[in-house]
C-alpha positions as CSV (number, residue, x, y, z in Angstrom):
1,X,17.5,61.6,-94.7
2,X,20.0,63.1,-93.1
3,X,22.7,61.5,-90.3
4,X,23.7,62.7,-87.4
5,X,26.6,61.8,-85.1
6,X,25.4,61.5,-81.9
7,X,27.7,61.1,-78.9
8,X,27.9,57.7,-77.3
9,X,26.5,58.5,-74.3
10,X,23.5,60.0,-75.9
11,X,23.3,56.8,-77.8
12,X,23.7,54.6,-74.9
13,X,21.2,56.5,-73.2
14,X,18.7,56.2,-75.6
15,X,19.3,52.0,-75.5
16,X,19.2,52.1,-71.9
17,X,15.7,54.0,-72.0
18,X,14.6,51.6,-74.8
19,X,15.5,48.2,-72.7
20,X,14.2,49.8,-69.8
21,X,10.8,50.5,-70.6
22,X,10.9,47.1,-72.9
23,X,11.7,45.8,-69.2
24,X,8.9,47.7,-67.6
25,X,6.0,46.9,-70.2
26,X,7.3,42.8,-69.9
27,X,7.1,43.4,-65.8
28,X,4.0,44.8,-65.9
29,X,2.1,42.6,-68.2
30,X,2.6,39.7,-65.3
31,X,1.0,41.9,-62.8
32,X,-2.5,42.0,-61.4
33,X,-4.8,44.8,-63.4
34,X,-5.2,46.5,-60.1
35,X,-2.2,47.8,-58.4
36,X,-4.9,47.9,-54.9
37,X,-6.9,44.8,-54.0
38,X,-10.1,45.2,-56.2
39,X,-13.3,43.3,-56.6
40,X,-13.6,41.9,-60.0
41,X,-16.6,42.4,-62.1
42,X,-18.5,41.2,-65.1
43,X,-20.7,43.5,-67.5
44,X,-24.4,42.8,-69.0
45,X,-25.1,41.0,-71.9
46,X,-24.5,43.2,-75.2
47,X,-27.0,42.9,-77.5
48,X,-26.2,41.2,-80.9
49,X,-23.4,39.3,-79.2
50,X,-23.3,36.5,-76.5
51,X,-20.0,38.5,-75.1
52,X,-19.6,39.6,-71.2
53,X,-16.7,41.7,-70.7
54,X,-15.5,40.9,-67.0
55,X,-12.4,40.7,-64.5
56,X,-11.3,38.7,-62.1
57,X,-10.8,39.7,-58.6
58,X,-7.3,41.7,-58.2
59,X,-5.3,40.6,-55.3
60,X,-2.8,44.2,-55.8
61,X,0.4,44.4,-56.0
62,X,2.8,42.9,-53.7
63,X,5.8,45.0,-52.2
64,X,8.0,43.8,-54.4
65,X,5.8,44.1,-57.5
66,X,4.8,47.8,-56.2
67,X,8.9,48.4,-55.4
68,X,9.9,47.2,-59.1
69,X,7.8,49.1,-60.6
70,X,8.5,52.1,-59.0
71,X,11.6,51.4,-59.8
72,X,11.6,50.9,-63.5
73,X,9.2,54.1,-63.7
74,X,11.8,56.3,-61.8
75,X,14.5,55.0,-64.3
76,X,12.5,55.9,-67.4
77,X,12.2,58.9,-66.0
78,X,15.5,59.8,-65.3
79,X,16.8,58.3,-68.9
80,X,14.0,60.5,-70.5
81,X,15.9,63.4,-69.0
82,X,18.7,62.5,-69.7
83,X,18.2,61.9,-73.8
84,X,15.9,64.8,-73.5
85,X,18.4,67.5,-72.2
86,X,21.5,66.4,-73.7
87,X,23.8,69.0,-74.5
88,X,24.0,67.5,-78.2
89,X,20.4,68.7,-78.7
90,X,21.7,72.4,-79.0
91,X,24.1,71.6,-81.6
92,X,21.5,70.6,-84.0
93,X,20.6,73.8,-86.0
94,X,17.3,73.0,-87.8
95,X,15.6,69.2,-88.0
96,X,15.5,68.7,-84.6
97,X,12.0,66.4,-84.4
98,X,14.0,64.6,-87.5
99,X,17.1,64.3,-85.5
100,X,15.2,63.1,-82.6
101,X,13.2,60.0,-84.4
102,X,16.8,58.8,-85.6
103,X,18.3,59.0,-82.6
104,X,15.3,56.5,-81.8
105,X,16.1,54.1,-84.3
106,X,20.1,54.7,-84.4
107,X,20.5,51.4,-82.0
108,X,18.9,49.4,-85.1
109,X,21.8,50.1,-87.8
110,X,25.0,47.8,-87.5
111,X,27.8,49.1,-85.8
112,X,29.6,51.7,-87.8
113,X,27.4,52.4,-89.8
């Protein structure tokens, strides 16, 4: 497999966008399931199986929750464009989907390596 030697500020972008959205999926797993007030609900009986599917009522979000969340989505977004558009991307002659899953995994390897 090939290496490449991305810039530091491609790399550190890259980090940033992985902790961010590690960030965002943590947040969001405390949240309600409904980002609006919602009734909850509980299905039939399947047959075969003593199972009911069902939720709970949804209170929403709060502000806050609603405000962090935009928040962390806007930053993903902005990261995404960031690694996505880099200037480095032009350098790299043929490979490129290659060169983009290592640049995935490059925060993995030990430093100078």
């Amino acid at each position: 497999m090939p290496t490449y030697d991305f810039p530091q500020d491609l790399r550190d972008a890259q980090l940033a966008l992985h902790e961010t959205r590690a960030r965002y999926e943590q947040y969001a797993r405390t949240l309600p399931w409904s980002a609006e007030p919602m009734p909850g609900w509980e299905s039939e009986k399947q047959p075969y199986t003593s199972f009911r599917s069902g939720k709970a009522d949804s209170p929403g979000y709060t502000d806050d929750q609603a405000a962090e969340i935009a928040h962390l989505t806007a930053r993903i977004l902005e990261l995404g464009i960031i690694v996505s558009t880099h200037p480095f991307w032009s350098s790299v002659e043929s490979g490129l989907v290659d060169a983009r899953m290592a640049l995935k995994h490059v925060h993995e390897q030990p430093a100078g390596a």
